[in-house]
VEXTOR-558413 format. One record per residue (C-alpha): residue in one letter; x, y, z. Coordinates in steps of 0.2 Angstrom, whole numbers. Layout:
<pts>
- A,X,Y,Z
...
</pts>
This chain:
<pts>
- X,-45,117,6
- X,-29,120,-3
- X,-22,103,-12
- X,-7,108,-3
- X,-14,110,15
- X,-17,94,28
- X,-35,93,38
- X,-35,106,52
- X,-40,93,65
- X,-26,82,63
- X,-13,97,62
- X,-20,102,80
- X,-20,83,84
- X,-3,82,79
- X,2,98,91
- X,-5,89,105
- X,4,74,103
- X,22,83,100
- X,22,99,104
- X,18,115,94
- X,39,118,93
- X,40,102,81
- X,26,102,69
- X,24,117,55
- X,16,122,38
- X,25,138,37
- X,31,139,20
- X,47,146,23
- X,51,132,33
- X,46,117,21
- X,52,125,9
- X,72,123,18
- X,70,105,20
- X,63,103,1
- X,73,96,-12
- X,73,107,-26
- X,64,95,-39
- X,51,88,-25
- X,35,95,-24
- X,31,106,-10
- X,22,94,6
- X,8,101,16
- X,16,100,35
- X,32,94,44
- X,32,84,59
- X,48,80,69
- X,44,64,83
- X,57,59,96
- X,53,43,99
- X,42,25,91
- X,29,28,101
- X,24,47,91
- X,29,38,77
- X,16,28,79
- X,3,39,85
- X,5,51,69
- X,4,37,57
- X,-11,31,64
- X,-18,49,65
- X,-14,51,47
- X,-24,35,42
- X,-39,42,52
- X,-37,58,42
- X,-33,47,26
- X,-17,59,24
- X,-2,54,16
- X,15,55,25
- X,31,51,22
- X,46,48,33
- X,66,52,32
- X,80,53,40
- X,94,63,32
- X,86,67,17
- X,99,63,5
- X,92,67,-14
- X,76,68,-21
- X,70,51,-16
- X,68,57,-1
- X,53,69,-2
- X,36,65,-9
- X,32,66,-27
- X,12,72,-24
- X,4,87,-15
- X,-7,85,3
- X,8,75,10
- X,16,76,28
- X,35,73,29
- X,41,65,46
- X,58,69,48
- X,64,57,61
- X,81,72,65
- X,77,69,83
- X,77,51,86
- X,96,54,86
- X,102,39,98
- X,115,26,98
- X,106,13,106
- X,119,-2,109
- X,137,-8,103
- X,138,-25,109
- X,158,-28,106
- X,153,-47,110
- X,143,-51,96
- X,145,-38,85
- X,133,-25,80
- X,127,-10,83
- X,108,-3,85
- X,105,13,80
- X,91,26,78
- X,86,35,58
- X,96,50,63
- X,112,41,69
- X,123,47,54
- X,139,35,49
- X,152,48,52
- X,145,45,72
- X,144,26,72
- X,161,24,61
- X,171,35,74
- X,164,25,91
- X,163,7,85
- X,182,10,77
- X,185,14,97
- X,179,-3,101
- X,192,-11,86
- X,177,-13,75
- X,173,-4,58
- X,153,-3,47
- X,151,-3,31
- X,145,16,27
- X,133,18,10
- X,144,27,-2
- X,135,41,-5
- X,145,46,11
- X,146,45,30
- X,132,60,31
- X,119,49,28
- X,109,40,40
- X,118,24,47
- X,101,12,49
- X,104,-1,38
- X,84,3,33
- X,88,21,28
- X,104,19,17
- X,96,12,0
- X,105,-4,-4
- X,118,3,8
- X,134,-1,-2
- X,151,7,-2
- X,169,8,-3
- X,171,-3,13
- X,157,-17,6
- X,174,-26,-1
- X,176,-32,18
- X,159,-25,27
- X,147,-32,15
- X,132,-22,12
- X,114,-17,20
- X,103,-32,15
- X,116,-45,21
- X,122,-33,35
- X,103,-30,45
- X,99,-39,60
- X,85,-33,72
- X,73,-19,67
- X,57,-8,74
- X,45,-7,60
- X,30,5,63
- X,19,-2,46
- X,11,8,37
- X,-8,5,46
- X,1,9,64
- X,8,-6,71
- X,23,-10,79
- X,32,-26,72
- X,50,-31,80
- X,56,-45,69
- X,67,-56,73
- X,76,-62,91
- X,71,-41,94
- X,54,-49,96
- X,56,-64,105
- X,71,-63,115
- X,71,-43,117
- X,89,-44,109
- X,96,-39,91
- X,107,-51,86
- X,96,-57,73
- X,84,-51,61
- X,78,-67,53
- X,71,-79,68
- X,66,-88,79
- X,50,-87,71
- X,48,-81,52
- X,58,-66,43
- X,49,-52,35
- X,67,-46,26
- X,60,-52,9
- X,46,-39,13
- X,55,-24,22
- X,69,-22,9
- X,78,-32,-7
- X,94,-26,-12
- X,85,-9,-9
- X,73,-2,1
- X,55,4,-1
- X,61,23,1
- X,50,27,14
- X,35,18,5
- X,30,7,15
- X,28,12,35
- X,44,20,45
- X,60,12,52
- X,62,19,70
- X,78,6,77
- X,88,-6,69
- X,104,-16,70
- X,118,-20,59
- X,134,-32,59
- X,149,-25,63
- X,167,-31,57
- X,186,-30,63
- X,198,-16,61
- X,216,-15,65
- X,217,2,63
- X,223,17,77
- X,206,20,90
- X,205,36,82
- X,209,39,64
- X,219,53,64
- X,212,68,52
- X,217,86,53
- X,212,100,39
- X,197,106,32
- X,185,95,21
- X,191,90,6
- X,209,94,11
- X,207,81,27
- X,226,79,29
- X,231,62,39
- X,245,48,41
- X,244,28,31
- X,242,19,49
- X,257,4,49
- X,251,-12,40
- X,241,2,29
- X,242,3,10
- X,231,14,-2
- X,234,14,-22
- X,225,19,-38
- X,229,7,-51
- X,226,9,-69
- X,223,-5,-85
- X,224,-4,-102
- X,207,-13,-102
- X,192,-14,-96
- X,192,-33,-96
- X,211,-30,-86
- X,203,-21,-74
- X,187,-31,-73
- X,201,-47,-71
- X,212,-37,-57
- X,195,-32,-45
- X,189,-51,-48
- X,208,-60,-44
- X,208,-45,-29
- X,191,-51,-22
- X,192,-70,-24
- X,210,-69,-15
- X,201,-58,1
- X,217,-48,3
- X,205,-29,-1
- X,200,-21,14
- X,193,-5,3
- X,190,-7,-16
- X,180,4,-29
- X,182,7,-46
- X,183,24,-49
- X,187,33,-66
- X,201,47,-63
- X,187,60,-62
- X,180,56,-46
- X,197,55,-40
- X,200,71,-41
- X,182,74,-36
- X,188,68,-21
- X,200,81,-17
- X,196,96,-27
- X,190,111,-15
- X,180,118,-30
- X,172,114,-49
- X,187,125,-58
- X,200,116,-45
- X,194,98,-51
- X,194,102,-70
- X,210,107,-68
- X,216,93,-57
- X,205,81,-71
- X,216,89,-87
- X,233,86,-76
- X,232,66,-72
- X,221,62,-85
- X,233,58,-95
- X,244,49,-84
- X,234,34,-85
- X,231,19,-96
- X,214,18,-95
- X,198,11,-81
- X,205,9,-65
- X,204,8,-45
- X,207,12,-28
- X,211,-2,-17
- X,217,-1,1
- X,225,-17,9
- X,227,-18,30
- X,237,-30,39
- X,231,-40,55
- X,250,-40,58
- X,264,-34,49
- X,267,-53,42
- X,250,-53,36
- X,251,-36,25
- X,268,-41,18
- X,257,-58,13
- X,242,-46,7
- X,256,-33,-2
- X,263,-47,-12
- X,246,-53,-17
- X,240,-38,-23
- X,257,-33,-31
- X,256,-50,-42
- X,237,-47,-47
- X,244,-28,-53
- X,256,-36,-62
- X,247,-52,-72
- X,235,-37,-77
- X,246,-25,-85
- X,242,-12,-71
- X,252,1,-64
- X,251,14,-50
- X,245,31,-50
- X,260,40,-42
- X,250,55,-37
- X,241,43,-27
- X,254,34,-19
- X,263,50,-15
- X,267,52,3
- X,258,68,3
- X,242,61,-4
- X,241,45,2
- X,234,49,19
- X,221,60,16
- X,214,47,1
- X,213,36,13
- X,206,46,27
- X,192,51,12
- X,188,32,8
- X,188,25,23
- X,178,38,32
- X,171,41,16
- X,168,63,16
- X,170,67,-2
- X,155,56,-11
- X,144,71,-15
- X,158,80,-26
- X,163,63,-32
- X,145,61,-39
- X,137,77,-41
- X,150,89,-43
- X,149,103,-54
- X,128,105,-52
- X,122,91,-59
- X,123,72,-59
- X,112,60,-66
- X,112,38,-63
- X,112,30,-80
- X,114,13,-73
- X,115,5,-56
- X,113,-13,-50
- X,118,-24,-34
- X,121,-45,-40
- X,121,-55,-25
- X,129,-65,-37
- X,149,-61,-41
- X,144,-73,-59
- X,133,-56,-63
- X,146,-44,-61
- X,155,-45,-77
- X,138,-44,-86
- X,134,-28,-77
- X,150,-20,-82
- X,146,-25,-99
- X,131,-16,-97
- X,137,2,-92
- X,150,-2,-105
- X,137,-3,-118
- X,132,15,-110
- X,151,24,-112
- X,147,28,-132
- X,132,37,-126
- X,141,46,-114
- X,154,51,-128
- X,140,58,-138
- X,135,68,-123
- X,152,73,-121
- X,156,78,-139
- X,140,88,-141
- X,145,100,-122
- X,133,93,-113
- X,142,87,-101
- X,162,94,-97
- X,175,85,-102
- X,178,69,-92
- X,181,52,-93
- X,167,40,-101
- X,175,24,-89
- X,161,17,-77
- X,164,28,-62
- X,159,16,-52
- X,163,-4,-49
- X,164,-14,-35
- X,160,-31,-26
- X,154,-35,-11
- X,159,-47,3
- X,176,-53,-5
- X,165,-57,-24
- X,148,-61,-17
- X,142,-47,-24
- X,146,-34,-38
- X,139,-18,-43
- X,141,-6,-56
- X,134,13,-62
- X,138,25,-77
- X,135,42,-70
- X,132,58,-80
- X,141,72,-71
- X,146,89,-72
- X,131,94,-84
- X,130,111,-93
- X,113,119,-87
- X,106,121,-102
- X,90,115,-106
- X,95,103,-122
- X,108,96,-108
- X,95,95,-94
- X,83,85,-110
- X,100,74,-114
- X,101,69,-95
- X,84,63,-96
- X,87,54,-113
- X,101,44,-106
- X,91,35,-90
- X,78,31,-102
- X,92,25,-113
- X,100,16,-100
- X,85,6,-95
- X,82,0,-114
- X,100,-5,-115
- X,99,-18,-99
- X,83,-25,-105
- X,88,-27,-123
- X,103,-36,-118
- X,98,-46,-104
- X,111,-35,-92
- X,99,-35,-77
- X,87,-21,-68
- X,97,-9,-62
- X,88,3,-47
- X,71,5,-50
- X,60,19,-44
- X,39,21,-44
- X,29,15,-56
- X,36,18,-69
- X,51,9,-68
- X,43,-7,-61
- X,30,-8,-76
- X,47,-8,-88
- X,54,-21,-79
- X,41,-29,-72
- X,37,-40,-86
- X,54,-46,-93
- X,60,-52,-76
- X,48,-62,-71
- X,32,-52,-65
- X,38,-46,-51
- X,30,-29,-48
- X,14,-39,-47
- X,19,-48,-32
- X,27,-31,-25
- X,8,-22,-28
- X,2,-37,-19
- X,14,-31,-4
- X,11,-14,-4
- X,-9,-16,-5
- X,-9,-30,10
- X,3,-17,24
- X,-4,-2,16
- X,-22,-4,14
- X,-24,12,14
- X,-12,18,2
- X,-6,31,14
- X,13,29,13
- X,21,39,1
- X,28,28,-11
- X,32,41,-29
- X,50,32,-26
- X,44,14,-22
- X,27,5,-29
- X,9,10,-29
- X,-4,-4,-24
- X,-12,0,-41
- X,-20,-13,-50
</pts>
């Protein structure tokens, strides 16, 4: 049998149990669904519900076949990384399940996409933090990676935001942790009784490595904004209105240790209700309609700032609370040397950079414009005290980036960390240097793949943190330097995946 093919038996038992209409091995179908660096898998199986879930897990595990499940499919990390595999594309399991206004969450299916659950739980006068690589992606707090974004200043972030959950493990059982399994509610995802979070996810999750996630909850937080956020126009030209007690602005330093000041003075003070670091590229990223439109956006208001800066968005409970918030913000600005993007603040602007962010529809340019984009570094701190030593580390990565830059691997652009932010009002920080806009040649394709091997012996030679670490390789690296951990993480895998079944080329292998 073909290395690439799955047994026939369990193909035919997999048609029995869902239908012929929602399993195939046709070639041309996979090979629409497959990213374009992922291996080819053998079959494609679409369930509607836990209960199929469950039943082709447990059918894969009789036929010892690999599988692998997703949801929106965002990036590479969602496909396998070996042959003989069967992708479970959970597409159909599509459902809002609850908003409970009174307590605050919403319970949501993997195919429940943020752009959904944002538009009917800001109905209810209540907003969720949507991951930043945009309100596309899947909104179950177990799907989204470490589920951070421009809103985690106020709405936290997917490990501190998941309540409730359905877990099908990886052997075929059904675990509801939490008061989902003693009480039948969500509220919680930690008791009565003990919590499996330390298992399930960390600051990231086990990218479809260990079992599937077929429901789960997640807090929800207030919003003072219209029911409806108005938006007109055509994406990325959204076109909308600064709702009253609303304020967006980009503000630029002549440092980075100014701007690294201003976000910390902005967090420790609560007055951000959106706030990301962004270097001027991705600004225009944001709302360029093409590559040549956002080169030449890049070379007009590049230089009209001083150096790093940030978007930050402030919104009023009442009109005396943003004049409070306004003149907070306006003092931080000023003890920092900073000063406003005008092109930004322009009426004319304003409202569709605050439609983008807020909703947010623009990530993908911002990160991967111009074909290619590549994460040097990346790390979430549950502690703000980290954050400055994480900046420090992608700034130790900017003379690489230069270098990359100088050579024309890479068009022109900023070399500013791209992205900064912190969580929950500074109880968490995170930082990336992205490569993006690469020239597709193969010495830029090899200086891409330089500079995350670079990346990864800069944080460990200076002590800078971990970053996002995917498969084996990453967690041999840095394993051993922070204190062992992948040998308690194998230990994990090999006790809910005896059989080695879940996919896991972007999580952990059970190898000894």
């Amino acid at each position: 049998m073909s290395l690439n093919k799955i047994n026939k038996e369990l193909y035919k038992a997999l048609e029995d149990v869902l239908g012929p209409e929602n399993i195939s091995e046709d070639p041309i179908v996979i090979y629409g669904y497959k990213f374009k660096m992922a291996p080819e898998f053998a079959a494609i199986a679409l369930p509607k519900n836990t209960k199929e879930v469950q039943t082709i897990v447990r059918l894969c595990n009789k036929y010892k076949t690999k599988y692998k499940a997703a949801s929106t499919s965002w990036g590479a990390y969602a496909d396998p990384g070996v042959l003989g595999v069967l992708k479970i594309d959970l597409r159909r399991m599509n459902r809002i399940i609850e908003i409970n206004e009174k307590n605050m969450y919403a319970v949501v299916e993997p195919y429940v996409i943020y752009a959904q659950l944002q538009a009917e739980v800001m109905k209810r006068g209540m907003l969720c933090n949507v991951t930043g690589a945009g309100s596309n992606c899947s909104a179950l707090p177990l799907a989204a990676h470490a589920n951070l974004g421009q809103l985690s200043i106020s709405c936290s972030w997917g490990e501190r935001n998941l309540l409730g959950y359905e877990w099908v493990t990886p052997d075929g059982d059904i675990v509801r942790s939490g008061a989902l399994e003693s009480l039948g509610e969500y509220f919680c995802g930690d008791g009565p009784g003990p919590s499996l979070r330390g298992i399930i996810r960390g600051d990231q999750t086990p990218m479809g490595g260990l079992g599937v996630y077929t429901k789960a909850a997640q807090k929800l937080y207030p919003w003072t904004g219209p029911s409806v956020f108005p938006g007109e126009g055509v994406s990325p030209h959204y076109v909308s209105q600064v709702p009253p007690n609303f304020m967006i602005r980009y503000y630029h330093f002549p440092s980075p240790q100014l701007q690294e000041d201003a976000m910390m003075k902005i967090a420790e003070t609560e007055i951000g209700f959106l706030m990301m670091g962004f270097n001027i590229t991705m600004v225009t990223a944001n709302m360029a309609t093409s590559n040549r439109e956002e080169r030449e956006l890049t070379k007009t208001w590049m230089p009209q700032v001083q150096g790093p800066g940030c978007v930050v968005v402030i919104a009023g409970n009442s009109a005396g609370d943003f004049e409070y918030k306004k003149m907070v913000l306006e003092k931080i600005v000023e003890e920092c040397n900073g000063k406003s993007l005008p092109l930004v603040e322009d009426p004319k602007n304003a409202g569709g950079f605050l439609y983008r962010w807020t909703r947010p529809t623009s990530s993908i340019r911002e990160c991967f414009r111009v074909g290619g984009g590549g994460m040097g570094a990346g790390a979430v701190s549950v502690s703000a005290d980290n954050y400055p030593l994480m900046h420090k580390w992608v700034l130790a990565l900017a003379p690489y980036k230069a270098d990359f830059i100088k050579r024309g691997y890479v068009y022109a652009q900023s070399t500013d960390p791209p992205v900064m932010q912190l969580m929950e009002h500074g109880h968490g920080g995170h930082c990336e240097m992205l490569i993006t806009g690469t020239v597709k040649t193969p010495e830029a394709n090899k200086a891409m793949m330089d500079f995350m091997e670079i990346s990864k012996k800069v944080a460990i030679e200076g002590h800078f943190g971990t970053g996002y670490v995917w498969g084996d390789k990453d967690h041999d690296l840095f394993g051993p330097p922070t204190s062992n951990y992948h040998l308690w993480l194998r230990k994990v895998k090999k006790t809910f995946d005896p059989n080695g079944l879940s996919e896991a080329n972007s999580y952990i292998s059970a190898k000894e």
